[in-house]
N, C-alpha and C positions, 0 to 999 in steps of 0.2 A: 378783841379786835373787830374793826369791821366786816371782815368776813363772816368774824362764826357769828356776830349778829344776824349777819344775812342768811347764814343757813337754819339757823335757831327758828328763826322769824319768817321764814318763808318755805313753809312745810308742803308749799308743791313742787318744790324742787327734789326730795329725796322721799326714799320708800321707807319707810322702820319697821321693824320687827323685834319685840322684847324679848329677853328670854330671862326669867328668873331662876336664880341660884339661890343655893342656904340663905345666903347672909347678904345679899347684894343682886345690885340687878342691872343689866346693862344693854342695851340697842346698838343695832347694826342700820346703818344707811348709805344709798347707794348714793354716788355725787355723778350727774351727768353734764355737760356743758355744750352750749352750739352758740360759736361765736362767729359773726357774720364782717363779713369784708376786714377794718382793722378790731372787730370786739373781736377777733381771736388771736389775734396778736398781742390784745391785752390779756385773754384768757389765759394764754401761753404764760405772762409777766405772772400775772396772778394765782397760777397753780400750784408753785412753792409755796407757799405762803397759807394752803388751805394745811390745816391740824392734822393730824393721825386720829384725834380724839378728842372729843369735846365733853367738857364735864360740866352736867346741868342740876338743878334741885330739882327736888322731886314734890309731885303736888300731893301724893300719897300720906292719909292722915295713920297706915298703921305703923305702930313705933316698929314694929318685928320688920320694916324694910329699911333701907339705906335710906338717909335724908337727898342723896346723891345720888347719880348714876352716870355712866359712862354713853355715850354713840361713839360706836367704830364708824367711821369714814370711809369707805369702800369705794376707789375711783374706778368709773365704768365707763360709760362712753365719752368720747371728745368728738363734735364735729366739727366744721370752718366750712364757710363758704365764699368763695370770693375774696378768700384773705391774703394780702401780700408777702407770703411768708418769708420772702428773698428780700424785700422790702422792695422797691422802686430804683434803684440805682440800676441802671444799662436795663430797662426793666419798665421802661414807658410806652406808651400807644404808637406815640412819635420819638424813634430815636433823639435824644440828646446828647449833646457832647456834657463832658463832665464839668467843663465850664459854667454852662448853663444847667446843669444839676444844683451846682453848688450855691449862683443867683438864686433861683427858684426855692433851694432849701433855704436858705436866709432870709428869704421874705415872707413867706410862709408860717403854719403852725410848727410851732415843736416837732409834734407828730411830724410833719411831711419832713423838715431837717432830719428825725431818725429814718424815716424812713431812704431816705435817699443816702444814709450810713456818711453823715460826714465829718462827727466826732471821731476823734482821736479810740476813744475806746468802743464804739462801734456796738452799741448796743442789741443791733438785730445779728449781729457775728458772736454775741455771746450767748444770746437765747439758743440760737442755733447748734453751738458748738459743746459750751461747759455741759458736763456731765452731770457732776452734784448738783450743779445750782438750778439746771432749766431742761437738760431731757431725764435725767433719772425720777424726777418726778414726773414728768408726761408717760416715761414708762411703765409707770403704773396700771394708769386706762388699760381697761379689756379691752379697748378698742379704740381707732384714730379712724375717721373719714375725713377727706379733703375734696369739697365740690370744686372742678374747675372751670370757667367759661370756654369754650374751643372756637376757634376759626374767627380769632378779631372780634367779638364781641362785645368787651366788656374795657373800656376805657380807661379806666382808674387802675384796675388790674390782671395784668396778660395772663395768659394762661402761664407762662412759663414760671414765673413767680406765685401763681396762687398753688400750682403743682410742685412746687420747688425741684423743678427740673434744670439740669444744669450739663453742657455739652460732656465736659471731663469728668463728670461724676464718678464713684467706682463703684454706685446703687446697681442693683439688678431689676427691673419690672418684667413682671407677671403679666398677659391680658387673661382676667376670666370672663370663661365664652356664659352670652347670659342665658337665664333662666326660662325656660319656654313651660307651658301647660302642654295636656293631652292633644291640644290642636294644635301644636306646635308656633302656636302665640308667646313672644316675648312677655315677662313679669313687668318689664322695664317701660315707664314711659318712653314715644319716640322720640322724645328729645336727647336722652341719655346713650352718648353714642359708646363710652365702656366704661367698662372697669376694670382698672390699672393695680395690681398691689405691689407693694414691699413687704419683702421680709423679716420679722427685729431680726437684729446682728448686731449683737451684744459686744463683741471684738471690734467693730467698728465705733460703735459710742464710748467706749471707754477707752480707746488706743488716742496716744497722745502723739502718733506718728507725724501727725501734721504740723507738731508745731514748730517744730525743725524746719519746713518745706512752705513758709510764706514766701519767701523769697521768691520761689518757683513753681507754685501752685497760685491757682486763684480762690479765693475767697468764695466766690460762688458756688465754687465745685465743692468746697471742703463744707461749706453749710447744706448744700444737698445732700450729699453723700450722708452725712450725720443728721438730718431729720431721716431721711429713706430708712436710715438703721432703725429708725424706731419700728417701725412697720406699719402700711397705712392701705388704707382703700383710698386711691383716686376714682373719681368720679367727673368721667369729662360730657358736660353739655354742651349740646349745638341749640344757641335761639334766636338764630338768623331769622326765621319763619316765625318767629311767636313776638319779636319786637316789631312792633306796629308801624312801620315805615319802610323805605323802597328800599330795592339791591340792588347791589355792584357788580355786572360781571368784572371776574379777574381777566383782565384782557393777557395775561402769563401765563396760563393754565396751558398746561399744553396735553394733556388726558382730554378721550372723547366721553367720562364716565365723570360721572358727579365723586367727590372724596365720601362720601355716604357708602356708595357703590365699594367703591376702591375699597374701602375700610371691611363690608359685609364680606367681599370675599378674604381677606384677610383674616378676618374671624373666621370663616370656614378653614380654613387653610390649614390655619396655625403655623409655626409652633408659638409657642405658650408662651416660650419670654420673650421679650420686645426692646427694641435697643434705643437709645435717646431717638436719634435721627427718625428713625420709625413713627414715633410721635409725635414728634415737632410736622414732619410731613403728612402725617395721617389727621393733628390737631390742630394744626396753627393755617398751612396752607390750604386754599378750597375755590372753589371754581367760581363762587361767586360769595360777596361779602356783604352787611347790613350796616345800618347805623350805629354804633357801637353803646345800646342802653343795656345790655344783657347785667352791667351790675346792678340794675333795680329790679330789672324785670327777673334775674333767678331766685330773690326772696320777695317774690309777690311784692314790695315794697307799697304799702296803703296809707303813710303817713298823710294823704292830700287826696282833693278828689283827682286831681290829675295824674298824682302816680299810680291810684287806684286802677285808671281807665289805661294807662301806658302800660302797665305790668300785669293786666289781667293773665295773659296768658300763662305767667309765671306760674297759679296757682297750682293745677295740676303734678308739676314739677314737686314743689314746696310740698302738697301733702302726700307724694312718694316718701319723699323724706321724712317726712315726719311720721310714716307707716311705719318707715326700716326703724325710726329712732323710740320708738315704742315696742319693735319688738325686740331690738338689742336691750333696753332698760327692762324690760320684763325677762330677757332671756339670762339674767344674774342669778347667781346660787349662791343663796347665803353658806348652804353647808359643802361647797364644792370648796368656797372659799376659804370656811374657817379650817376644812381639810388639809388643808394647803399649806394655809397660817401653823396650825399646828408642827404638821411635817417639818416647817422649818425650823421652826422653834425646838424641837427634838435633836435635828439636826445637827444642830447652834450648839444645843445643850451637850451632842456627844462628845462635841468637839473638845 
């Protein structure tokens, strides 16, 4: 298939490690992924679809080894940035009526049509929801991060959908308070105003309670709740100050304190879990707003020399991420893993 081409073929994407036995010999490699605005929506479509194991020939001229061998696949990190995971529907810069969602999608790419969910069978409601087909493979990942823009920044995708936050949810968030040094210095760029987790909750992704409750639940809720169950790191940015053009006061604000403010002591404060409204008030609303380029400017976007010069500031940002995403891909155990594998396999077998 295309895929295992790609992974075959593009040996900087995964780690290997051989280990030879008697009569055969087989590799382990780590698959990691970071899909930006809708590449992680595709990443999401496309992760079914990667192998348990791919079986390759061997360049090995001694007869005493396999002509063959096996790579185990080991899914390790996921990240997204900027990615509409709720899709666009109720879910725009500028409120629209469903009306004009539905023009808009018709005229448009494919893509914006799914994105604005207006097939019949709703394909960003089933990435979200089906178990077997689209989160039990995402639950694989040692790990999910989700970058989200905060405070109006980011045009194409609000914060509430790149977080898949949703008011009725039944997710539970986490704030963890950040990391400081001996001098009680943040680890964290100043951009990066927290970090938000979920829990997996395994009872939640495979309970089929919902499907009884369209009627009277919304859609939104029931695809938050069921990604949340996966369990993630949000990561919410403010780059009001680093998109290179003027601000708005919110002539609404009615706080004598910046939301920066409001939020620091907040994190001092605690407690620890955090309730939608919390968020939406501490991420979405703020005393003063910018031009809304933050979805170029939070992956450095350099395809030009102008997005170069528009998004400079992003960088900083980007190679935080790419620190953390270097040391989650280094922090894998091949033998924690195959620990693991084993155990169940035993398990399996007592049964």
């Amino acid at each position: 298939s295309e895929i295992e081409r790609f992974i075959l073929n593009d040996q900087k994407l995964i780690q290997t490690r051989e280990h030879v036995h008697s009569s055969h010999k087989h590799a382990h490699a780590t698959i990691s992924i970071v899909g930006n605005s809708l590449g992680g929506l595709y990443s999401r479509y496309a992760i079914p679809l990667i192998p348990e194991t791919l079986t390759i020939k061997s360049d090995a001229d001694d007869e005493t080894c396999s002509s063959k061998h096996q790579i185990v696949l080991h899914r390790n990190v996921f990240y997204t940035t900027a990615t509409p995971h709720l899709g666009i529907a109720h879910h725009t810069y500028l409120p629209l009526s469903r009306t004009l969602e539905f023009i808009v999608g018709n005229v448009m790419s494919r893509s914006i049509h799914d994105m604005f969910r207006l097939d019949e069978q709703d394909l960003l409601y089933q990435m979200a929801t089906h178990y077997q087909n689209y989160l039990q493979p995402l639950s694989k990942f040692k790990k999910r991060v989700a970058y989200a823009n905060a405070y109006m920044t980011d045009f194409p995708v609000p914060t509430e959908t790149a977080a898949f936050l949703s008011k009725n949810s039944e997710s539970h968030h986490f704030l963890l308070k950040p990391d400081h040094d001996a001098n009680n210095n943040t680890h964290n760029h100043p951009s990066i105003v927290a970090t938000i987790v979920t829990d997996t909750n395994t009872s939640l992704l495979t309970t089929n309670k919902f499907d009884n409750q369209l009627d009277t639940l919304d859609k939104l809720d029931i695809m938050s709740t069921k990604l949340d169950a996966l369990g993630w790191n949000k990561i919410f940015v403010d780059l009001r100050d680093l998109v290179p053009t003027f601000s708005i006061p919110n002539p609404f604000w009615k706080h004598d304190s910046t939301v920066r403010s409001k939020w620091k002591i907040r994190e001092e404060q605690g407690p620890q879990n955090i309730s939608y409204q919390e968020i939406k008030d501490n991420m979405i609303q703020a005393e003063k707003y910018s031009f809304p380029l933050g979805h170029i400017v939070l992956i450095a976007n350099s395809k030009s020399k102008w997005h170069s010069k528009v998004t400079n500031n992003g960088k900083p940002i980007m190679d935080q991420m790419a620190t953390q995403l270097l040391h989650d891909i280094l922090s894998f155990s091949f033998e924690v893993e195959e620990t693991q594998l084993e155990t169940r396999t035993t398990s399996h077998t007592n049964r």
